[in-house]
C-alpha positions in Angstrom: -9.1 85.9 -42.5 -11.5 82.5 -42.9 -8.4 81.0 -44.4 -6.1 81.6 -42.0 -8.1 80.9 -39.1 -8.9 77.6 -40.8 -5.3 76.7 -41.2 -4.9 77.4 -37.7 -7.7 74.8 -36.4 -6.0 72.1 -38.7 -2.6 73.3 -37.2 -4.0 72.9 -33.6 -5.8 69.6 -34.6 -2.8 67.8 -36.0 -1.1 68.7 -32.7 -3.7 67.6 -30.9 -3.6 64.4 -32.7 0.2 64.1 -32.4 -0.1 64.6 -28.7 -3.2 62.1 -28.4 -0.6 59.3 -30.0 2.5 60.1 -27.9 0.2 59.8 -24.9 -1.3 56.2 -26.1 2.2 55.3 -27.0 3.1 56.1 -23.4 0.5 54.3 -22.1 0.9 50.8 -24.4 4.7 50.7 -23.6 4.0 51.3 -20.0 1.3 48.7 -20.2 3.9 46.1 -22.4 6.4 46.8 -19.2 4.5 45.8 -16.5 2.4 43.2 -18.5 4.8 42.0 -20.8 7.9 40.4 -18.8 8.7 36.9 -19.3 9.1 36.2 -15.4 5.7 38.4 -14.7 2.3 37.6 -14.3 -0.5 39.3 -13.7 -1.8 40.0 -9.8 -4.6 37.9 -9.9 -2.6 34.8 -10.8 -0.2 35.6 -8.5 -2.7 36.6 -5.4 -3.8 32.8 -6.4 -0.2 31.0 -6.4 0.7 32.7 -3.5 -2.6 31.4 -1.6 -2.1 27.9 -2.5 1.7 28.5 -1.4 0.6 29.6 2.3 -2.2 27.3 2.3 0.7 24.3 1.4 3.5 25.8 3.9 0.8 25.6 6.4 -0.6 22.0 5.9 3.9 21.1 5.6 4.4 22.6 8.6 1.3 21.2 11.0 2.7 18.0 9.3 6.3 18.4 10.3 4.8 19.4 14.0 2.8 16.2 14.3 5.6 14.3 13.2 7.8 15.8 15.9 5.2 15.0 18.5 5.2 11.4 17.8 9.6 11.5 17.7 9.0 13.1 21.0 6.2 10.1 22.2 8.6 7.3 20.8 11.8 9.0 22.4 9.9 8.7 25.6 9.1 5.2 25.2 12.7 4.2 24.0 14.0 5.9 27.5 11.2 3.4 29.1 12.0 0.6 27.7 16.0 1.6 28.5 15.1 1.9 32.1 13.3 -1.3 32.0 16.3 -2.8 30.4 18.8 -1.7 32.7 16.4 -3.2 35.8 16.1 -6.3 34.2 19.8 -6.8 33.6 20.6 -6.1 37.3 17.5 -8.4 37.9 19.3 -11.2 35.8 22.8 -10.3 36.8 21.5 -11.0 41.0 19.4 -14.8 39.3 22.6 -15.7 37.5 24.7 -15.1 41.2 21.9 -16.7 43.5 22.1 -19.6 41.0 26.0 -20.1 40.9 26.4 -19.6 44.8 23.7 -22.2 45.5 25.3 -24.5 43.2 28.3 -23.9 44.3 27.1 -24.9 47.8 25.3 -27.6 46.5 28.2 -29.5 44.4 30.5 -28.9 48.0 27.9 -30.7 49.5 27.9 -33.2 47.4 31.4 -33.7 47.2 31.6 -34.1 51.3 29.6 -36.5 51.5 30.6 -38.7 48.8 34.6 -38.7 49.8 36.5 -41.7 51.1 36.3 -42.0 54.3 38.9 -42.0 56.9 38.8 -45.1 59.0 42.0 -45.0 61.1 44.5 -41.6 61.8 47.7 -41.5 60.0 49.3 -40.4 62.6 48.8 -42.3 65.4 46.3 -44.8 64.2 43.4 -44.3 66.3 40.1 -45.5 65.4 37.6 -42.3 63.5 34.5 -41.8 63.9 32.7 -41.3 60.3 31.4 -38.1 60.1 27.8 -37.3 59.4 26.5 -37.1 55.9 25.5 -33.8 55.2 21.8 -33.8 53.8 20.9 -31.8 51.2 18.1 -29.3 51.8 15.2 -29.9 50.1 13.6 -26.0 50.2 17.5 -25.4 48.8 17.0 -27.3 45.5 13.2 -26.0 45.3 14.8 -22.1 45.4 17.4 -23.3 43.1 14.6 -24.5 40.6 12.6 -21.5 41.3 15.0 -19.1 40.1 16.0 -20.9 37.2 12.1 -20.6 36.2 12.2 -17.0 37.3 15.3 -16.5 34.9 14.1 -18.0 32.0 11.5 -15.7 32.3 13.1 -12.8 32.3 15.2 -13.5 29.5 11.8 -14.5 27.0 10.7 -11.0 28.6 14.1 -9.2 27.7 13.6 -10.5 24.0 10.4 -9.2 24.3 11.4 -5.7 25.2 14.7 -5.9 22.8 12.1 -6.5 19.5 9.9 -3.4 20.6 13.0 -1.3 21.3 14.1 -2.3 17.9 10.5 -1.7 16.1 10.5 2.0 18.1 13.8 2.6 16.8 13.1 1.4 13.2 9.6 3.8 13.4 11.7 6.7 14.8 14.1 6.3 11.6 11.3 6.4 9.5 9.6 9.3 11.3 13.0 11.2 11.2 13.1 10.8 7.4 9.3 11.9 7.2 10.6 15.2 9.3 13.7 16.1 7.0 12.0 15.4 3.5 9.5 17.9 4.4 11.7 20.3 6.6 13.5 20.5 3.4 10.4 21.1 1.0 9.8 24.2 3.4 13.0 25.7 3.4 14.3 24.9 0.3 11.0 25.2 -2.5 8.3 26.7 -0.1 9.8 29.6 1.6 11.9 30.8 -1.6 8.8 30.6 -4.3 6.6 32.5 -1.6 9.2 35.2 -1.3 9.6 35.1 -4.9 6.0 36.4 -5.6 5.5 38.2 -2.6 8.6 40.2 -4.4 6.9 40.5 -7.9 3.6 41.8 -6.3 5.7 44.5 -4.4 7.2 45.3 -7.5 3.8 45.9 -9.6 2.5 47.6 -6.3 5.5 50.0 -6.5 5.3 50.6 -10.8 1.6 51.2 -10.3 2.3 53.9 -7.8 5.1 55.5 -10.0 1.9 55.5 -13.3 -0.6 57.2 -10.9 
């Protein structure tokens, strides 16, 4: 009859409608879930972070390799200077002997020629003849002079060379410092935060595939 085909359209209907709502209930709480964690954000924002991450870890890391070149071009010019250090102390070390041998020869010299002299022998008492007084040698006391010149020299040079090795070493401290504090930025807040999202975005990529 009308009356019970009616009743069995409102039957049908109310099902229909039940089935409508557990369907949208579905939906919301599977919406809530992937929307609605604390720690979660959605893709966009995170396609965005993670962009600004790389282009950071990038820019830190071209840093970090310019830095290194320059350690590399003042570790080169530290050896330099080391080389030129160990020359010049070999160099000073054969001044400092020329010096001392020719004064040595110089003060012997010198003490020949002003010693008493010895008139009669003591043994049998013979007349002596004086000896000759040895001269001393002009070009001698100009070489003499001459490398004292060429000394003092070399030691206003050495300082010269000791401040700029000091200075490099002072800049490679500095640079070193440079090279650590950003080493560690990568490693340590870079690296970890770009895993981090590149984990969340696998997750949503993977809950996404399990709604479809």
């Amino acid at each position: 009859c009308k009356k019970d085909k009616n009743s069995k359209l409102k039957r049908a209907a109310v099902a229909q409608f039940i089935r409508e709502k557990k369907e949208s209930l579905k939906t919301e709480i599977e919406r809530k879930k992937l929307y609605g964690k604390p720690a979660q954000k959605p893709l966009d924002v995170l396609d965005r972070e993670l962009g600004n991450l790389q282009s950071e870890l990038e820019s830190s890391m071209n840093s970090c390799g310019q830095i290194v070149d320059k350690i590399v071009e003042l570790n080169d010019k530290l050896s330099q200077n080391d080389v030129l250090m160990e020359r010049m102390a070999a160099l000073k070390s054969q001044y400092i002997s020329d010096i001392d041998r020719i004064e040595f020869t110089l003060q012997g010299q010198k003490a020949f020629n002003e010693a008493e002299e010895q008139k009669h022998c003591p043994y049998c008492g013979g007349n002596i003849h004086s000896h000759n007084r040895i001269n001393f040698d002009e070009a001698v006391m100009k070489n003499l002079l001459h490398i004292k010149s060429h000394l003092r020299e070399l030691e206003t040079a050495e300082k010269d060379i000791m401040a700029k090795r000091n200075a490099l070493k002072e800049d490679l401290t500095e640079l070193e410092w440079q090279r650590e504090k950003i080493t560690t930025h990568i490693e340590k807040d870079l690296r970890p935060q770009i895993q981090s999202i590149q984990n969340q975005v696998m997750e949503y990529t993977e809950e996404i595939q399990e709604q479809a």
